[in-house]
C-alpha positions as CSV (number, residue, x, y, z in Angstrom):
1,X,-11.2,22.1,70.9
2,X,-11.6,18.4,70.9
3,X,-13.3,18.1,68.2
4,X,-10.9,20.6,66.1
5,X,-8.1,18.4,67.3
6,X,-10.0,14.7,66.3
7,X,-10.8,16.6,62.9
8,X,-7.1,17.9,62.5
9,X,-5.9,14.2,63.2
10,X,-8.2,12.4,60.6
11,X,-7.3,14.8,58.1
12,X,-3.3,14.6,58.8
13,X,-4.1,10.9,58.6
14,X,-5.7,10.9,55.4
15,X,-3.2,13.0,53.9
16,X,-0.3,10.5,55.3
17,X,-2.2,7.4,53.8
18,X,-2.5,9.2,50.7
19,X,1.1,9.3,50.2
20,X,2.2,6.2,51.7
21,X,-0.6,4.6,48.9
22,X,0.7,6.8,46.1
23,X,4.8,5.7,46.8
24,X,4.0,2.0,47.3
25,X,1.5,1.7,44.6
26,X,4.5,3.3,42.2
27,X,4.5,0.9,39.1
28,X,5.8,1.2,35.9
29,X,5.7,-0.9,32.6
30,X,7.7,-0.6,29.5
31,X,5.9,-0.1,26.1
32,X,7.6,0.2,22.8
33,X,6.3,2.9,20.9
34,X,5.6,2.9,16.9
35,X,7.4,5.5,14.3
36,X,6.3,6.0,11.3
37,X,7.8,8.5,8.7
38,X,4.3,10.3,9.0
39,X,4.4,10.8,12.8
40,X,8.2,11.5,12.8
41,X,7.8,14.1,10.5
42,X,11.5,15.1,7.9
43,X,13.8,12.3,8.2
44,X,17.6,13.8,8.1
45,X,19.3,12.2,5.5
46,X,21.4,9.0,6.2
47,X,19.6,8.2,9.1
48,X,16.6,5.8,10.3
49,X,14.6,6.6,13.0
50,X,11.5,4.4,11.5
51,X,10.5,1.5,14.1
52,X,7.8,-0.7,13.7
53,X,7.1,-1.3,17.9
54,X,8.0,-4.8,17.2
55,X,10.8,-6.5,19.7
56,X,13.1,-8.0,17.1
57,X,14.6,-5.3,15.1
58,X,17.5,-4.1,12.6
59,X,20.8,-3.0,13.5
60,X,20.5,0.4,13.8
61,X,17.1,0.9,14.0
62,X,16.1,3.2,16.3
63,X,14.3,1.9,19.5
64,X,11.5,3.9,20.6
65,X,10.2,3.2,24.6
66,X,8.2,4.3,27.1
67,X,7.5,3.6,30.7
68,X,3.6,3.7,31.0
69,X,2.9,4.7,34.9
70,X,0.4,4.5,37.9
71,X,0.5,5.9,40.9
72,X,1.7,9.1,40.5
73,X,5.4,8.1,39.4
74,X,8.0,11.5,38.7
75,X,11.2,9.7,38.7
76,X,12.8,7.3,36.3
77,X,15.6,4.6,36.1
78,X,16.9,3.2,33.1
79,X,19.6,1.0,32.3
80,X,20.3,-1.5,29.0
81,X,22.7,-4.7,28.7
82,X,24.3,-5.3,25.4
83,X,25.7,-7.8,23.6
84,X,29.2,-8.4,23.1
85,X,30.8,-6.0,21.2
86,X,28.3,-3.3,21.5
87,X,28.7,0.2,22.9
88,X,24.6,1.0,22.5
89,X,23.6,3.8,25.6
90,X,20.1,4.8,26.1
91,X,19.6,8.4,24.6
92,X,18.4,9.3,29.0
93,X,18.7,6.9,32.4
94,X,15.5,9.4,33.4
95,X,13.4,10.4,31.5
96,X,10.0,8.7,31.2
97,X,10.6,8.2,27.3
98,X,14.0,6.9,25.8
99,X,15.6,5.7,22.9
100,X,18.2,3.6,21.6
101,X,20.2,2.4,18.4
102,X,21.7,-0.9,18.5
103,X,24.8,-1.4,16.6
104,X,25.7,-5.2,16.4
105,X,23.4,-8.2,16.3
106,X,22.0,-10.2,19.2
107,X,19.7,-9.6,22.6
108,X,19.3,-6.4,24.1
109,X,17.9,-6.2,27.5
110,X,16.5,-2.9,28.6
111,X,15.2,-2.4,32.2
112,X,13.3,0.3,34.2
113,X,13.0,0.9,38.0
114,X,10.3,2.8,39.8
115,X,10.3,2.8,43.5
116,X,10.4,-0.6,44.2
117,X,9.0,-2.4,41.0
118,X,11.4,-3.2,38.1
119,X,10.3,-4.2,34.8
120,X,12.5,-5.4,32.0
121,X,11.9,-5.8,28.1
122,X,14.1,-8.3,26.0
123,X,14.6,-7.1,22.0
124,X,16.8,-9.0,19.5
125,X,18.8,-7.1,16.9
126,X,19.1,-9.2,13.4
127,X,19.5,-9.1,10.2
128,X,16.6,-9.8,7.7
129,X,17.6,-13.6,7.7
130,X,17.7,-13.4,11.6
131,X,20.5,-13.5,14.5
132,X,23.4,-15.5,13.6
133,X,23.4,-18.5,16.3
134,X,20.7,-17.2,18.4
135,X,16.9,-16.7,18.7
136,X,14.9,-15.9,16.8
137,X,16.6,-17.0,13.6
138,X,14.1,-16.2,10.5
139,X,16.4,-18.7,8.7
140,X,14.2,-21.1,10.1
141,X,11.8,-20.6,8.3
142,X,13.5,-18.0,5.1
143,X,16.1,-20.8,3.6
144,X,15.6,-22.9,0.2
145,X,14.6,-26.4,2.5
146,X,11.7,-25.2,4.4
147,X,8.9,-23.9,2.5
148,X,6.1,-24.2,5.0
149,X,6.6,-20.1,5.5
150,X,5.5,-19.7,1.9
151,X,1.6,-20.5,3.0
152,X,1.4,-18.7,5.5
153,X,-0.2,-15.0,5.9
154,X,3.1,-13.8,7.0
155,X,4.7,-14.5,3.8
156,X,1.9,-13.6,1.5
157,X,0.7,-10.8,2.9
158,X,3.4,-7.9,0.7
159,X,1.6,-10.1,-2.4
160,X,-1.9,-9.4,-0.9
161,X,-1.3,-6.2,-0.4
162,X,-0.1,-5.1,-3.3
163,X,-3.0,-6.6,-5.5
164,X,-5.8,-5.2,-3.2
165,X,-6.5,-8.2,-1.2
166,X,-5.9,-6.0,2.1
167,X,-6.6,-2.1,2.4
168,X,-7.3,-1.0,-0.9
169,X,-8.4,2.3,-2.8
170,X,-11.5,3.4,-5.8
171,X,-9.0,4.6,-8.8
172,X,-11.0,4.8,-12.1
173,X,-13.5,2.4,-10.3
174,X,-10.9,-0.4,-9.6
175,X,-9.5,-1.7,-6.8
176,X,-5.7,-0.7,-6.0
177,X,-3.5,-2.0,-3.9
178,X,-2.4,0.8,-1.5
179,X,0.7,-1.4,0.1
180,X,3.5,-0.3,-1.5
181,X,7.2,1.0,-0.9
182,X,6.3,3.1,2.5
183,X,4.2,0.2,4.0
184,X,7.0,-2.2,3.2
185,X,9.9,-0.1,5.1
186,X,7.5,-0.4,8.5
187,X,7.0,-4.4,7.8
188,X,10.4,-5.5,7.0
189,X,13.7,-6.2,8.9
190,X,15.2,-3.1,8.4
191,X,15.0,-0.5,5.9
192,X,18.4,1.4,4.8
193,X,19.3,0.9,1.1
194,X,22.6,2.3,1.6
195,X,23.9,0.4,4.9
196,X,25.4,-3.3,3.9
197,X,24.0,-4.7,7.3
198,X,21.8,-7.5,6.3
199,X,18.6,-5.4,6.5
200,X,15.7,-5.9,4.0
201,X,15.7,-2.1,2.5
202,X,19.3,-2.5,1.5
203,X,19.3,-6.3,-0.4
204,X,16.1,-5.8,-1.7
205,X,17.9,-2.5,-3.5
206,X,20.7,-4.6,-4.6
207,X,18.8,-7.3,-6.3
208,X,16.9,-4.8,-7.9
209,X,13.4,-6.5,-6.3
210,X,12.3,-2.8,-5.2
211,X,12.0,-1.6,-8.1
212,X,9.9,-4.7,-9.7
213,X,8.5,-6.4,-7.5
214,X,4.9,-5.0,-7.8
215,X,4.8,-5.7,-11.7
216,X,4.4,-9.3,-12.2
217,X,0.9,-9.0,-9.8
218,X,-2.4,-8.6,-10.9
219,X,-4.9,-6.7,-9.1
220,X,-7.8,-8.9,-7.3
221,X,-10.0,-6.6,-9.4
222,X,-8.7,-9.2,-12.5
223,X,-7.1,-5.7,-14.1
């Protein structure tokens, strides 16, 4: 009886240290998560749900997150500080993934809680020349008196791309650039050619530069 009673106790005890283990080693981490027009599937029309997991964003690009877990975590808490002006919500307050479209410039702060960890994720809504005032501001780097940016990889990498210096693909037995219009919507700040917001997409449509920017590049191939 003893012995039933020594083995009961253990067990119990196990069982408790379990749990205790499982709630206090709750954690949580927010993760953005990348969209593609592939992985999303049929776009509705006059919308843009296409993010690029990449923390500084277009207005009114969708914001895909995640809370990546250990320890056994069921419950969620979610909550977002805007800038001025905005009235962004989170699409849930708890559910483990969430989503958000931010409709004016500047810093977005989203937070989760789990148990008693709290993690936090700071994103910056701009236009494609950067957030007016704040950080990061691409005009830095994009204005007519800096041209460091024009030597670096991060500049020429649309030009590599399109002249099969990157991935590239065997037509007729030449080389091919394979980085074209639905690569660039993924790279760029912002891609809606019919919202006058400042993003990429829509300038790049007014200018005309989507339609020919691709021609005046040769292939690395020399064709």
């Amino acid at each position: 009886m003893n012995k039933f009673r020594l083995l009961f106790t253990m067990v119990l005890g196990f069982f408790l240290l379990a749990s205790v283990t499982n709630v206090l080693g709750q954690t949580a981490k927010i993760k953005t998560q990348y969209k593609s027009q592939g992985n999303l599937g049929t776009i509705p029309a006059g919308t843009f749900p296409i993010y690029s997991g990449n923390h500084t964003v277009a207005k009114w690009m969708k914001v895909y997150l995640t809370a990546d877990t250990t320890g056994g975590v069921s419950s969620f808490s979610w909550t977002i500080t805007t800038p001025s002006g905005s009235s962004t919500t989170l699409s849930s307050t708890t559910s483990q993934n969430v989503t958000f479209i931010p409709d004016t410039t500047g810093k977005y702060i989203v937070s989760l809680t789990v148990g008693s960890t709290t993690d936090a994720d700071t994103f910056w809504v701009s236009t494609y020349k950067g957030v007016t005032g704040g950080t990061p501001n691409c005009s830095q780097c994009h204005s007519a008196t800096y041209s460091g940016w024009q030597q670096t990889g991060h500049a020429n990498i649309f030009q590599q791309g399109v002249t099969g210096q990157l991935e590239t693909a065997s037509v007729n037995n030449q080389l091919v650039g394979t980085y074209g219009t639905n690569c660039v919507k993924c790279h760029t700040t912002g891609w809606d050619q019919k919202a006058n917001n400042g993003n990429f997409g829509y300038l790049a449509h007014q200018s005309g530069y989507d339609t020919t920017w691709y021609k005046t590049y040769t292939l690395s191939s020399g064709s």
